[in-house]
N, C-alpha and C positions, 0 to 999 in steps of 0.2 A: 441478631440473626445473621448466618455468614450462610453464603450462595456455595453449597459445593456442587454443584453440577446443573446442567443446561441441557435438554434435548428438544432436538427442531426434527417436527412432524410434517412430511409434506401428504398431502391426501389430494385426488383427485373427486370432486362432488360433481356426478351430472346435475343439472337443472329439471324440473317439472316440464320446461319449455323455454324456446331459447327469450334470451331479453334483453331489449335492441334499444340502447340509447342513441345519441347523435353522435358518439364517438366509437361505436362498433356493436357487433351482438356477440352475446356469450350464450354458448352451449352447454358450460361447465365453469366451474368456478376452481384455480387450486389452491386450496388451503396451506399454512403455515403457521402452525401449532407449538407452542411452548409448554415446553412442559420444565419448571424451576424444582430443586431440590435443595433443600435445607436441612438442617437437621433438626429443626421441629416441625416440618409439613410441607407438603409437595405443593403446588401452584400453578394455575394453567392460564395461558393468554393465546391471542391470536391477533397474528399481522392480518391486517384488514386491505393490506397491497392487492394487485390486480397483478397477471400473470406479464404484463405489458407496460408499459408507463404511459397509458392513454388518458384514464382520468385525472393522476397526477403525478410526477417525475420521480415517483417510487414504483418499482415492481418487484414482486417474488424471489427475482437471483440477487436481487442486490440487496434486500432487504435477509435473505440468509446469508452473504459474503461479510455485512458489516455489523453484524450480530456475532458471526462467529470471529472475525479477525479481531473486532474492537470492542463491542460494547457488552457482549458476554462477560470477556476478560476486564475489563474494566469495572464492572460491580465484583468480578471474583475478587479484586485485590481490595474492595473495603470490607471492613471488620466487624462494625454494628449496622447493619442492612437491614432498613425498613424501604416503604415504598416511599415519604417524603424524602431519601438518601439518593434515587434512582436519577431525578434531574438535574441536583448538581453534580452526579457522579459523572452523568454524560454530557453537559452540556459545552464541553471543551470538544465533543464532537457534532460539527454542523449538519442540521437537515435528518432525514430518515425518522422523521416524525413518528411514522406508522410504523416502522420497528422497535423504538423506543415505545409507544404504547403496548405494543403488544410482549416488554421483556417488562413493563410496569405493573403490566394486569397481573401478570404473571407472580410476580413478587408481592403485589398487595395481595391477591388470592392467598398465596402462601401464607404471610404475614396473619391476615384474617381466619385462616382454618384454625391456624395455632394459638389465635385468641377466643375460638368461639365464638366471632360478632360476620355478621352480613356483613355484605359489599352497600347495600341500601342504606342499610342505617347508619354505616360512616361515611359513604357520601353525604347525608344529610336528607332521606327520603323523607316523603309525608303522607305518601297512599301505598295501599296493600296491590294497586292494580292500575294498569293505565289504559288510556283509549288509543287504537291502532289504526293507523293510518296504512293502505296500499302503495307502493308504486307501480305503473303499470305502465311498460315499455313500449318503444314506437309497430304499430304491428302494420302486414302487409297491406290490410283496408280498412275503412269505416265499420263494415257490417262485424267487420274480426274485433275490432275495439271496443263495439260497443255488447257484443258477447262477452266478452274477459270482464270488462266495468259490472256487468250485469252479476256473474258469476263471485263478484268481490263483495258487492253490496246483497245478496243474497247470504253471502258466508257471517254478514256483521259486519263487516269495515265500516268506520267509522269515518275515514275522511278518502279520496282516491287523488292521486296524484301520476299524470300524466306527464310521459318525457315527451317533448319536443325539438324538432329542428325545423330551418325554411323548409318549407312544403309543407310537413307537418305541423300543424301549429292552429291555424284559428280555425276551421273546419273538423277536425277534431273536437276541441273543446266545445263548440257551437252544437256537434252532434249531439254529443255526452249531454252539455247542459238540456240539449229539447228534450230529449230522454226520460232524463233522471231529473229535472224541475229545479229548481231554485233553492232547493232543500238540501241538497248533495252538496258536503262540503268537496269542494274541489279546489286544486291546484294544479302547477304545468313548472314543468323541468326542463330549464335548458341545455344545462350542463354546458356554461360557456359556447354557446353555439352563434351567438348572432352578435354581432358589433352596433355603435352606436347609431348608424347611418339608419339602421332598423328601426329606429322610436316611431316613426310613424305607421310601417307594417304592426311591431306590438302594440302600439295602442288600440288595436281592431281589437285586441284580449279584454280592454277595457269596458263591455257593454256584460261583461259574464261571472261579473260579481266574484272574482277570483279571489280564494284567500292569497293569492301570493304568485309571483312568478321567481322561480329560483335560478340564480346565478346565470343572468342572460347575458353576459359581457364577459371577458377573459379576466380569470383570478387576479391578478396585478393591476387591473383599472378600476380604481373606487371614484378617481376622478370622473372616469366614463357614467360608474353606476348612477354617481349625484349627480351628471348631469340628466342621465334617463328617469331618474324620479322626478323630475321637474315637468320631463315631456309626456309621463303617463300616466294613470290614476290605480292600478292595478299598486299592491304593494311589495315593494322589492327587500328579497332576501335572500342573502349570501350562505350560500356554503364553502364554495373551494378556497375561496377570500381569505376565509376566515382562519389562521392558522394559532392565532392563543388569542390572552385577553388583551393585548396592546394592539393587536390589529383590527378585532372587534370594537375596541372603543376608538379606535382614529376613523374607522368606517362607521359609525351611529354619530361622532362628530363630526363628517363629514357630509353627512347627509345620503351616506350610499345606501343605507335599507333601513328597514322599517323592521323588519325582523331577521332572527339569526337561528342557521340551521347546524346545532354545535355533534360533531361527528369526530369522538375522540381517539380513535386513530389517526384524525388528519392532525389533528392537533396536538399529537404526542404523548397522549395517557387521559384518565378519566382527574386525573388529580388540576391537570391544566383546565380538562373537560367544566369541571366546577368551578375555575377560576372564572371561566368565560360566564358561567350562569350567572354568577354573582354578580359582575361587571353589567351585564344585559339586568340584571332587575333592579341594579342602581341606575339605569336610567330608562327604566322601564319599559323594555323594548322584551317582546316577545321573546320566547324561542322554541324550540322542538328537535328533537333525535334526529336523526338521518341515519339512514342503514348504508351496510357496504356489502348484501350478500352472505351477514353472514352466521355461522353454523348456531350451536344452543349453544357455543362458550362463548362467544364474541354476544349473543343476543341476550341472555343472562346479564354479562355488565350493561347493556345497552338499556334492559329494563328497569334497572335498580337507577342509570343514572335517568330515565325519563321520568321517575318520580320525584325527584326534587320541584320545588315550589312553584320555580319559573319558566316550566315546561306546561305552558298553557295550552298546547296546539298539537294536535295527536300526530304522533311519528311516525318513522316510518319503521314502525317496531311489529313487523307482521309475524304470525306465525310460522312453526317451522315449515308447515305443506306449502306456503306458500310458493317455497325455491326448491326445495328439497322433499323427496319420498320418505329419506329414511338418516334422521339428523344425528351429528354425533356424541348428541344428549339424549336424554328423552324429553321428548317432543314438547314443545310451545303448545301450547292450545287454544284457540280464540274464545273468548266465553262472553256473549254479549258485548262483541265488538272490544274487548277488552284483555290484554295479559296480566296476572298474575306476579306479582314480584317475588324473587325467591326468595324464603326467609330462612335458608341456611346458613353455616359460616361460610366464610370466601363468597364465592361466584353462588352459590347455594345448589350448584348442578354437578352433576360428575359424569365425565367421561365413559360413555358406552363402552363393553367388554373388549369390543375389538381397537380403542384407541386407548385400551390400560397398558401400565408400564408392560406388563408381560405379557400382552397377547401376541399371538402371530401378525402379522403382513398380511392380514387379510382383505382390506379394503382396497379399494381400483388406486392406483397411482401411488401406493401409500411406500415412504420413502421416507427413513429417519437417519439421524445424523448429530454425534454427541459434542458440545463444543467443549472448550478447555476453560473453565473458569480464572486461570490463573493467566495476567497477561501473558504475551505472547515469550518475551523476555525474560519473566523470573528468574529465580534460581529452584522455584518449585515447581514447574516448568520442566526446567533440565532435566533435575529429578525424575519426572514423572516418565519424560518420553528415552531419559537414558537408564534410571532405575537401574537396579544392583547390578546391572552386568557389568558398567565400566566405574561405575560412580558408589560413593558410600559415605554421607553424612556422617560425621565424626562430633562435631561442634559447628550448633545456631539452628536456629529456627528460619527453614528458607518463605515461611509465610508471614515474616516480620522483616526479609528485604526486597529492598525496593528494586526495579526492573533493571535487569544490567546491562551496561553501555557499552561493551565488548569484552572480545578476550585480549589478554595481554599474555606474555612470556615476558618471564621476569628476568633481569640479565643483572645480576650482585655487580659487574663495574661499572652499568651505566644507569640513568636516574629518568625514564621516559615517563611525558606525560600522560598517567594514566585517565581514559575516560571516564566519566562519573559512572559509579560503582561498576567496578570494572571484576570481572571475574580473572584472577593470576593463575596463569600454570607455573608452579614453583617447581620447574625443572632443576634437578641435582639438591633441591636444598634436602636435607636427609634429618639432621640431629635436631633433640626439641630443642636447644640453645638458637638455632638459627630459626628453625619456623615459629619459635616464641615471637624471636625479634622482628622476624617479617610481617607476622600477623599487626604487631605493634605497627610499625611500618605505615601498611596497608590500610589500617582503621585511620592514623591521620587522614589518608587521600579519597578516605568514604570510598574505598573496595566491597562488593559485595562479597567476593568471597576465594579461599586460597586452595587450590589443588596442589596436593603433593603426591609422592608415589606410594603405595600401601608398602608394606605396614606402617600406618600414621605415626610421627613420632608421638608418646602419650604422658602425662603426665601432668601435674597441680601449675607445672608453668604454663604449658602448652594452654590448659583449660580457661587459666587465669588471665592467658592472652586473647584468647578466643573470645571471652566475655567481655572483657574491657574495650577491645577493641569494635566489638559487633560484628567483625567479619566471618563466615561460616566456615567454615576445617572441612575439606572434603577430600577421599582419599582414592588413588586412581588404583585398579586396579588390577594386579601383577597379569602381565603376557601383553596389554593394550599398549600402544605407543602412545608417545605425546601427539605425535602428527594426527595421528586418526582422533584422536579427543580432538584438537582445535580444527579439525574440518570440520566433526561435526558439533561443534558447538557453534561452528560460525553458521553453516547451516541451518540449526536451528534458530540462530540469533538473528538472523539475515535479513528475516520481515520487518521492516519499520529501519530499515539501514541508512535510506534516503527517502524523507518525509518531506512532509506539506510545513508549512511555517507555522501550521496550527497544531495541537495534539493530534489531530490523527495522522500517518505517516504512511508515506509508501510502502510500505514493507520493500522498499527499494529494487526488489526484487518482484515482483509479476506473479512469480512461479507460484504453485500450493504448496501449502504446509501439509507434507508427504507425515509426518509424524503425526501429526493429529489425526489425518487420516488412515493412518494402521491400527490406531488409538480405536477408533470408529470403529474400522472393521472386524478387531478384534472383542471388542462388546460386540457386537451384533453376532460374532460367531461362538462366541465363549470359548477364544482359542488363543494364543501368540500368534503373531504374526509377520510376514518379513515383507519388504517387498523389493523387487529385485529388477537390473534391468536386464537385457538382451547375452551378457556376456556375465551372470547371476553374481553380479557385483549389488550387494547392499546398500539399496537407497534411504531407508525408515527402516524403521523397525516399531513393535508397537509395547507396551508394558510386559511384566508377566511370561517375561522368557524362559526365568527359575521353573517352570512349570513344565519343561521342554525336554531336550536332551544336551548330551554330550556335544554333539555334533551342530546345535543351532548355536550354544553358547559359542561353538570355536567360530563360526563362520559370523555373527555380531564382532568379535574382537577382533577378526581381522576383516571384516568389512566384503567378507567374498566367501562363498561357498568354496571349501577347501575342494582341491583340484580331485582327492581319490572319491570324493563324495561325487562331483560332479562326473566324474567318469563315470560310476558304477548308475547313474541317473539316465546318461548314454547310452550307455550299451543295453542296457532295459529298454529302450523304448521309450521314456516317460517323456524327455523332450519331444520327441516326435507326436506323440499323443496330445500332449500340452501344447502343440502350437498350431495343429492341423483342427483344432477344435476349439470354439466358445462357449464348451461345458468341462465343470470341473473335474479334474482326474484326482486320484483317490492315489498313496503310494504306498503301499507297505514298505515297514522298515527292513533294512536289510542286515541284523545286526552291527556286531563290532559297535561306537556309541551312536549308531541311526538305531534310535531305541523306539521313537513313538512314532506310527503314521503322519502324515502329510497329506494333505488335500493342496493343490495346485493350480491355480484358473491363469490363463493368459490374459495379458494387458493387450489391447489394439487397438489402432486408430486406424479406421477399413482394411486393408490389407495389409500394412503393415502392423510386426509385433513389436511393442515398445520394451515388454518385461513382462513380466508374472507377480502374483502374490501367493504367497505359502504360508499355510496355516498347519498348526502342530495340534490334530486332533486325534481323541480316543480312538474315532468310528466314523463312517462316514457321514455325509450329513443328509440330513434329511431335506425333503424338496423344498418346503419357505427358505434353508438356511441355503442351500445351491441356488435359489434364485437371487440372496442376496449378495451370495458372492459374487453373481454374476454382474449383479447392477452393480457394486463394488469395483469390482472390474473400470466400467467404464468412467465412473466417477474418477478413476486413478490416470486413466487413460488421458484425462482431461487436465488434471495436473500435471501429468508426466510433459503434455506439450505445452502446457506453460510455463514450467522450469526449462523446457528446451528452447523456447522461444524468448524467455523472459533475460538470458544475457542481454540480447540485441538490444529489447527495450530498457535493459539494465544501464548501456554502455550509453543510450542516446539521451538517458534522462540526465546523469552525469556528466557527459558532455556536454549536454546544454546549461544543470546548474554550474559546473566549472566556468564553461564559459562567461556566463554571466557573471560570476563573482570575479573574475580576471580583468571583464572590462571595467570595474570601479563606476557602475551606474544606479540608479534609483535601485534597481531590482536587486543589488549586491548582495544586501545585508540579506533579505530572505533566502537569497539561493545557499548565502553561506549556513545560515538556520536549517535550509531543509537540509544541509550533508552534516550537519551536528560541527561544525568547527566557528558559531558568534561566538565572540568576544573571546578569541584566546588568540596570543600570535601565533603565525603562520610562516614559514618558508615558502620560498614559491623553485620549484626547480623545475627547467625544462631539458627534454631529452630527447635526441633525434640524431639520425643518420647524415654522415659527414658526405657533402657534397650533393646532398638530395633535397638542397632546395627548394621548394616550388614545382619538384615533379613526380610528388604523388597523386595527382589526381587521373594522370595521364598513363599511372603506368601499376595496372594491378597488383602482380607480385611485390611491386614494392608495397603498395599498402595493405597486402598480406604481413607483410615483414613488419612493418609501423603497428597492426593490429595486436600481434606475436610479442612485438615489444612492449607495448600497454601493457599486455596481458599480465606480461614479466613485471614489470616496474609495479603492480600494483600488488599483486603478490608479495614482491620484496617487500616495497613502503607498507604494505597492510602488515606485515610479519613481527614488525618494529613497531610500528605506532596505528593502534585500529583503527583510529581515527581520523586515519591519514584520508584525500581523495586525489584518484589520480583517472587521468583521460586523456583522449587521444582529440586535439584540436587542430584541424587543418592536417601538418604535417610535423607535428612536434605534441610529443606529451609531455604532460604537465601536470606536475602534485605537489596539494597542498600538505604539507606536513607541520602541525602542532608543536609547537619549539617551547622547551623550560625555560630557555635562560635566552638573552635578548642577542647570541650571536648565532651566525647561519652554519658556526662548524660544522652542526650536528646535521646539517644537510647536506654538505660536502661530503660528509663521512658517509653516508649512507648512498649519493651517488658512486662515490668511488667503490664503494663494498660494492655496488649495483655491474657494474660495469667491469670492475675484476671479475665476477661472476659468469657474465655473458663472455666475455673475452674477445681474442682480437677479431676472432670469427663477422662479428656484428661491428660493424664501423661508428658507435652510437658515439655520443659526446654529450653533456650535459652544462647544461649554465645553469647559475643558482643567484637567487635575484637575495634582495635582503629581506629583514624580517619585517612581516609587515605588524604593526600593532591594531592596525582600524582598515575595514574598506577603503579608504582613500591610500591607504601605505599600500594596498594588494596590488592595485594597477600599477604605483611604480617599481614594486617587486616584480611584478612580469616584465615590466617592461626592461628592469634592468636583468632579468636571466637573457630575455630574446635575443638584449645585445649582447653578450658572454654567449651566447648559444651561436650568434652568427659568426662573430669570429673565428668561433673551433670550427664551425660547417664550412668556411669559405679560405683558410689559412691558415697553413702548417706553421704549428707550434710547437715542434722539436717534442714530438710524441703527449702534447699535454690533454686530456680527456676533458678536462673537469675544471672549469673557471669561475672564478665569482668576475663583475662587470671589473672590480678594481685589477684583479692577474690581469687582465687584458685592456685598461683602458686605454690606449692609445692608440692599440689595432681598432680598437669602438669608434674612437673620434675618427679616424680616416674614413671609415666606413659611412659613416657620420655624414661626414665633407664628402666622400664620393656618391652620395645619394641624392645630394643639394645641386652638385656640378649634373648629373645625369638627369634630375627631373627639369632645371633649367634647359637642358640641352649642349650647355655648354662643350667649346671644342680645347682645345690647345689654342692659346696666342703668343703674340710676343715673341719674345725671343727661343722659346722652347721648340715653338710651332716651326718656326724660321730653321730651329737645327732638325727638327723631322721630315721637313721636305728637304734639304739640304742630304741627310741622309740616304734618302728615298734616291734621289736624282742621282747623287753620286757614289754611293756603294760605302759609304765612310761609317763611321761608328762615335761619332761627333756626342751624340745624346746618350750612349753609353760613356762616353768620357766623361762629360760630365757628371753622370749619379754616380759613378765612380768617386767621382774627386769630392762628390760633399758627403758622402757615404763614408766617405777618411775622413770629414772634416778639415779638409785642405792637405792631408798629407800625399805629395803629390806619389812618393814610393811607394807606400802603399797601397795605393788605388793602380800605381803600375802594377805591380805584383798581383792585385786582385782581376785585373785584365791580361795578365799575362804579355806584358811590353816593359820595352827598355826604359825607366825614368824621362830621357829624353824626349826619347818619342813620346811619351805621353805629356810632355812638357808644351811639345811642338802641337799637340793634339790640343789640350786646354786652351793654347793662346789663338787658337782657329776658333773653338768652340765662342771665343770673347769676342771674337772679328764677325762671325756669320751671326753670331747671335741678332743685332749685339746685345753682347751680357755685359756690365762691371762686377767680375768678381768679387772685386774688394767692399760694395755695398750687401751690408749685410739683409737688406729689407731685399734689394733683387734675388738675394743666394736664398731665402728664406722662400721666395714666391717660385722660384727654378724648384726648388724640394718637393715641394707642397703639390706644382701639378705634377710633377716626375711620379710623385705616390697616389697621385690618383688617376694616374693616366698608365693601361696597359703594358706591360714591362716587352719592349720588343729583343726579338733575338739578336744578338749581337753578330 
């Protein structure tokens, strides 16, 4: 089975009436709905998250950010796709339990429609029907509690379970039990509400025969819980605790519960769900369902797993009226305190008319959203979101390569390290003789895949290369530049740039993926789509542009609504209409190739307009499809300001990994992991403005200008080697660049190409430190660029830009020895000191004679000549300098200690 498509449902459900645990009241619940496609059967699941992270550190945005960024695309890329495939596919990503359930249900559903067997009977059920348990929230009085109780047990409920916090708590139950007698199965909910210090308040629970008090201590203290079953007689069992079967059975060996409330949402799928049953009946410990709210798709698997063996204790599997008027199945039923198992294939229920693939937007809050099954990186990816406008598969299968590590340009004289499966733009290569051999090439160094210019060159070599090699033949198409393909390929490649040191990755970048979302809006509208910003420059774009005209094609290829289009948009009115409004304008075409209408909504974030999106439709749209544009809208609006805000957080994440792998500490090696440069050597080069030591912090413009020049250097360095990372620390930037061969030319070369570029304008200079092999080489790679760095910032070197620590090492060592003399304090002594006040006092030039005379190495004419005096006189000058000193010239250790401070001591004016 292979996953080709994902759509996430958001649905707003009112409640029957609000229902108030100790961690807040809900008046509505919002749904997030799965709906999987395969091509043998569709599949539905439902995240069991909370609108909030109050019951646990999953909520609704985050469990559709990391479904759509990571874990969708992640089952997209495997092959033979069952539901046992779904936890090792994700478990390289941490946490989001409840997401991960809810994309498992989803694919077992599937899975199981297309085999014709129930979700029950491959869980492993044993009854057609199970007994239902109530919960029944904190309400505003006794007399209100014990109406609702009465109300539950009159419908059939078979067991009632009441939430509690302090206040609430024995007085409640005490009501309930005089009530309703000793016959009432009952229970009480804390939902982590009270700490240990409370065993002897709960123990007052202990006169009322309670099946159980649940989860009265914070999910993380099993120590706490075994200590509270020591101190009260009531029996204790975990829910939040509990998240698979190894934490379950450390908690029943620890002594923390007596029984266990398995809730497979919290615990990552229904397939974990039964690990934990199995786990609890080998050591034969209770358990029972727990509910989370939710609808007939989520309560359907909840039925099927409450029939398994070792679900002795009725759940909390109520029916649908219980939360809901009107479910988005049909209906649960209570039938003698009992549900019904469904004995269909999948989940055995289906989706009511208005949550089928094709109905309207009918329901309250209802909000859908299609993910990309293919990682975020493919090259089937590319394909999809660039598709025949710029791009055209020639040769390979882009759903049998693996995710690509960037873009490269390829340069025939020089041999860059290319990233793992690295996508080439084969700039000028033309004949099949050469892109045979490049292909060959490229398939050594595991290249995903080779762009050339169309028309491809073709032919039994070409093919023969293509195959052998595994790397994909893709042909750019005639009018596109190169430039505009590698911005947006980098663009789209961008997400996951700078990761976490685990599989999942930052998408280094913040901002949204503007492509997948045109992607969306164009399935929701069945139209192409663009989206544009403020000055109708092309941000995304979405599939199925062929569909469009003359005029959208021309305006994708160059990335900008051509200017007589834009005008003729003007002078209409349509901007004007389009911005003073947050309803969608409608535009007839106006011949010449503006062939098909346009519909057009503005982008905003409150008063300002970010952009627009524009859609290439027959006719105008009708009112569900204008409302969706409009939420469209603001969904984009929302990305718009995280791609705009997401440099800053781009540049500080980088800076900080930078930094960290520069200084050669514990954290090194991960910082170097999350920017993709472990285990390959490294260059270290630093770049900064001459004479602007130490005062950028002090003086804004310049660190405008330091910003300007990161900007540039990373630009450059990324153009050469994608791999590369570069950042602005302190007041000096610094990149690391990937090196083939074990010497730092290739990083001189590329400063110097750097800084011819900028030219004299910019005052920059750069040091390049050596190559480093390991973490422990990187720190004294920085530390030798710093020193090459400060020489050029602090002393002319007869126009030199660009040093390794060795051009300059003895400007280094003074510097060196002048930072030693300076932090000691040290003054002039001796005989040096003696000719500086001697000079001072008497107007004489004594202490220039002398640097004079060793500056010749004794040649006394030439130091006359360099002072402009007669041989004599400066003869007559030296033999003073020996008397005031005194100095013995002729000792070469005094003439060596005269140098030494003369070079570290201020040059005065003669």
């Amino acid at each position: 089975m292979k996953l080709t498509g994902v759509e996430l449902r958001h649905v707003r459900m009112p409640l029957v009436a609000p229902f108030r645990t100790s961690f807040g009241t809900s008046t509505s619940r919002d749904v997030l709905l799965l709906r999987a496609v395969t091509a043998e059967a569709e599949g539905w699941g439902e995240c069991v998250a909370m609108a909030d992270p109050l019951y646990s550190s999953e909520y609704i945005g985050a469990a559709t950010d990391v479904l759509t960024r990571f874990l969708v695309p992640a089952l997209g890329a495997v092959e033979h796709l069952d539901a046992n495939a779904v936890g090792p596919a994700l478990s390289g990503y941490k946490g989001h339990r409840m997401a991960k359930a809810a994309l498992e249900l989803a694919i077992l559903d599937a899975e199981l429609r297309a085999a014709g067997r129930p979700l029950a009977r491959e869980l492993g059920a044993v009854r057609d029907r199970v007994p239902c348990g109530v919960s029944v929230g904190i309400m505003g009085s006794i007399g209100e509690l014990l109406d609702a109780v009465a109300g539950y047990v009159a419908a059939g409920y078979v067991r009632i379970k009441l939430k509690i916090e302090p206040g609430w708590d024995v007085e409640p139950v005490r009501a309930v039990r005089e009530r309703f007698g000793d016959g009432l199965l009952l229970q009480v909910d804390a939902n982590t509400a009270y700490a240990l210090a409370d065993a002897r308040h709960l123990s007052r629970l202990d006169p009322f025969d309670l099946l159980l008090i649940e989860q009265p201590l914070d999910e993380d203290d099993l120590l706490g819980h075994a200590a509270l079953a020591r101190l009260i007689r009531t029996p204790i069992c975990l829910d939040e605790s509990i998240t698979s079967a190894r934490t379950a059975v450390a908690a029943i060996t620890l002594g923390a519960c007596e029984i266990v409330n398995i809730k497979a949402g919290r615990v990552g799928g229904y397939l974990e769900a039964r690990r934990i049953h199995d786990a609890c009946m080998a050591h034969g410990v209770p358990v029972w369902c727990g509910g989370m709210l939710e609808t007939g798709i989520g309560r359907a698997a909840n039925v099927a797993l409450a029939a398994l063996p070792g679900f002795t204790l009725p759940g909390d599997t109520s029916a649908s009226d219980r939360f809901y008027r009107t479910d988005l199945t049909a209906p649960f039923v209570l039938a003698d305190g009992h549900l019904a198992v469904p004995t269909g294939p999948g989940l055995g229920v289906e989706p009511l008319p208005d949550v089928s693939p094709r109905s309207p937007p009918k329901l309250p809050g209802y909000r859908s959203r299609l993910c990309a099954v293919r990682p975020n990186a493919s090259l089937g990816r590319v394909l999809d979101d660039l598709g025949a406008t710029l791009l055209e598969l020639v040769h390979g299968d882009p759903d049998q390569t693996a995710a690509i590590g960037g873009v490269v340009i390829h340069d025939p004289f020089d041999e860059p390290v290319l990233p793992a499966h690295a996508l080439v733009l084969g700039v000028g290569v033309g004949d099949a003789e050469a892109t045979a051999r490049l292909l060959r090439t490229l398939g050594q160094q595991e290249a995903a895949g080779l762009v050339v210019r169309s028309p491809v060159p073709t032919g039994d070599e070409v093919a023969a290369a293509a195959t052998e090699s595994g790397v994909a033949l893709l042909g750019l198409t005639r009018g596109a530049s190169w430039a505009q393909l590698a911005a947006l390929l980098r663009s789209l490649l961008a997400e996951g740039d700078v990761g976490d040191a685990e599989p999942q990755t930052l998408g280094g970048v913040p901002a949204g993926d503007l492509f997948a979302l045109a992607n969306a809006i164009a399935a929701l509208l069945d139209a192409p789509v663009t989206i544009e910003d403020r000055s109708s420059r092309v941000l995304a774009y979405s599939g199925r542009q062929d569909e469009a005209d003359p005029s959208r094609i021309e305006t994708i290829l160059g990335r900008q609504v051509p200017a007589r289009y834009a005008r003729q948009l003007t002078d209409r009115g349509v901007f004007g209409d389009l911005y003073r409004s947050d309803q969608p304008v409608f535009v007839e075409p106006s011949g010449d190739d503006f062939l098909v209408p346009r519909v057009a909504v503005a982008v905003r974030a409150g008063d300002e307009v970010l952009g627009s999106i524009w859609a290439a439709v027959r006719q105008p749209l009708n009112l569900d499809r204008r409302q969706a544009f409009r939420d469209a809208a603001r969904v984009v609006a929302l990305h718009m300001l995280r791609i705009r805000a997401g440099a800053d957080v781009e540049r500080r994440l980088r800076t900080d990994l930078l930094s960290t792998a520069l200084e050669g500490g514990p954290a090194a090696r991960d910082a170097l992991t999350r920017l993709g440069l472990a285990d390959r050597p490294v260059a270290v080069l630093g770049v900064a403005l001459r004479g602007t030591e130490g005062t950028a912090d002090a003086d804004a413009g310049l660190a405008t200008d330091l910003q300007r020049l990161a900007d540039a250097l990373a630009m450059h360095v990324g153009a050469v080697h994608p791999r590369s990372a570069t950042a602005l620390v302190g007041d000096v930037v610094y990149g690391l660049v990937p090196i083939s061969r074990g010497s730092s030319d290739g990083a001189v070369r590329i400063a110097t190409d750097f800084l011819d570029r900028v030219g004299e304008r910019i005052p920059a200079v750069a040091g390049i430190g050596a190559v480093a092999q390991d973490v422990a080489g990187l720190a004294r790679a920085r530390a030798e660029a710093d020193r090459a760095l400060r020489v050029l910032r602090t002393r002319s070197r007869a126009g030199r830009r660009v040093a390794r620590l060795a051009d300059v090492h003895v400007e280094a060592l003074l510097l060196d020895l002048a930072d030693v003399v300076s932090a000691r304090g040290d003054q002039p002594s001796g005989a040096v000191a003696n000719l500086l006040v001697y000079d001072a006092r008497h107007n004489t030039n004594l202490v220039a004679t002398l640097r004079a005379w060793l500056d010749a190495f004794g040649d006394a004419v030439a130091a006359a000549a360099a002072m402009y005096v007669h041989p004599n006189t400066f003869r007559y000058r030296l033999r003073r300098v020996a008397e005031i000193g005194p100095i013995d010239l002729r000792d070469p250790d005094a003439r060596f200690a005269a140098m030494l401070e003369l070079r570290l001591s201020p040059r005065r004016s003669d």
